[in-house]
Wavefront OBJ file of the C-alpha trace (Angstrom):
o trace
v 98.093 97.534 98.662
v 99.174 100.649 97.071
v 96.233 100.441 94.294
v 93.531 101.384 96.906
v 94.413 104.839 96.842
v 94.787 105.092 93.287
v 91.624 103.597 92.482
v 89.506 106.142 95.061
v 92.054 108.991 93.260
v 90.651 107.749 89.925
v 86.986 109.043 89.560
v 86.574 106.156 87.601
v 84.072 103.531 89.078
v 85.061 101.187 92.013
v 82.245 99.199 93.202
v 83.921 96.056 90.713
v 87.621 96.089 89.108
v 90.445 93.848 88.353
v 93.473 94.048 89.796
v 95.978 93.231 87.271
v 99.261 94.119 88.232
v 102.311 94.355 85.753
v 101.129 93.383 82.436
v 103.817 90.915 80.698
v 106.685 92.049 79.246
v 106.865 90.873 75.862
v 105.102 87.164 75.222
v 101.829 86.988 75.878
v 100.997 91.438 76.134
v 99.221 91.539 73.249
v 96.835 88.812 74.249
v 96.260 90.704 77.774
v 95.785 93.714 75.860
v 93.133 92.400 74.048
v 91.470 90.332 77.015
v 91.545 93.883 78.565
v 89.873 95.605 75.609
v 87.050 93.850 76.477
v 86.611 94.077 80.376
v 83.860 96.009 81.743
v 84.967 96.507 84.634
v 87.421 99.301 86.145
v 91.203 97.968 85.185
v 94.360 98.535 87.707
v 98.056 97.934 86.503
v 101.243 98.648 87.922
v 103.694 99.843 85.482
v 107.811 101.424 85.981
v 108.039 105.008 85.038
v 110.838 104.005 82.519
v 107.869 101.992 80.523
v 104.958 104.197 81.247
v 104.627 105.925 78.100
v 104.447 102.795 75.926
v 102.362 101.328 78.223
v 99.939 104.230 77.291
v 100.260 104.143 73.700
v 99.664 100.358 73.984
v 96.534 100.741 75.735
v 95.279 103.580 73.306
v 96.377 101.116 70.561
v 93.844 98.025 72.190
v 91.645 99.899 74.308
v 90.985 102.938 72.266
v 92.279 106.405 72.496
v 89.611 107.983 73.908
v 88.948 105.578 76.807
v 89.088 107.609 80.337
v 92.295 106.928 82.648
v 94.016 108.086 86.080
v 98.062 107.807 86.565
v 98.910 108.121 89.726
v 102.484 108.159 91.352
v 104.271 108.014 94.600
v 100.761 107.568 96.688
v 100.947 108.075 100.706
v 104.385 110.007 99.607
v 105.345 113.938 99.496
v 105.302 114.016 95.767
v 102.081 112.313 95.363
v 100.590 112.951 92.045
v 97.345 111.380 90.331
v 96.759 113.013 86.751
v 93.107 112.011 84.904
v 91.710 112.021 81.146
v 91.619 110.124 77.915
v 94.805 108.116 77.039
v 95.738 110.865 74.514
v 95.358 113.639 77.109
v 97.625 111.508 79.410
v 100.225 110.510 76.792
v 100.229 114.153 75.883
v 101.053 115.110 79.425
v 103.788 112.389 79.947
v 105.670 113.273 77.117
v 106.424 116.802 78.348
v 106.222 115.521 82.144
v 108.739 112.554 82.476
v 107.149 110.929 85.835
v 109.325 108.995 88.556
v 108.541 106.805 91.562
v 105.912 103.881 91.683
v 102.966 104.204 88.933
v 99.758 102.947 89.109
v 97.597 103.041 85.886
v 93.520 103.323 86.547
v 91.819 102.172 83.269
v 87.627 102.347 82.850
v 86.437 99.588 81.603
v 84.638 98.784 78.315
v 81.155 101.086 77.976
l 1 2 3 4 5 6 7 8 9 10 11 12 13 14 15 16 17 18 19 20 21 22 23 24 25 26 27 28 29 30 31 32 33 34 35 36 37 38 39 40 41 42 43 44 45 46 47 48 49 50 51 52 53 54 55 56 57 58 59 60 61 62 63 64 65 66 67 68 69 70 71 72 73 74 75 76 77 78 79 80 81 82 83 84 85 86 87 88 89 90 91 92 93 94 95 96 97 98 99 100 101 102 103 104 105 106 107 108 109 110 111
């Protein structure tokens, strides 16, 4: 379970989350998205690097730009990287830093 990591890497609360794992493709995101815009508690997804940033501007879209997340990347691994902030901030970041290797999004959940 490669989301363990990720979600102590966070800083975002772990005492209750969901563990969602790749949101659908096409039919049936936008309903998750908007299931998701409402959960309270902590939200982790797996997502490919090649889909990351939409993923991002998706959630900012739903969830609200603002909202706090972690990205994390190749955990247990050499290049290990987990980068924190708002959706913007991270968005902002990924479009200058193209990421690689196994992503694991860490959303908060609904204040």
């Amino acid at each position: 379970t490669a989301f363990v990591p990720a979600l102590v890497n966070s800083g975002l609360p772990n005492e209750k989350f969901v563990f969602e794992g790749f949101l659908p493709h096409k039919k049936g995101r936008q309903s998750r998205l908007k299931v998701l815009s409402e959960e309270a508690r902590t939200m982790v997804l797996y997502e490919s690097t090649h889909r990351l940033l939409k993923t991002l501007k998706q959630l900012g879209e739903y969830l609200g730009s603002d909202r706090r997340v972690s990205v994390s990347r190749e955990l247990t691994k050499i290049h290990e990287e987990t980068v924190r902030g708002t959706i913007d901030e991270l968005i902002a970041y990924y479009d200058n830093h193209p990421s690689k290797g196994e992503i694991v999004i860490v959303i908060e959940g609904k204040r």
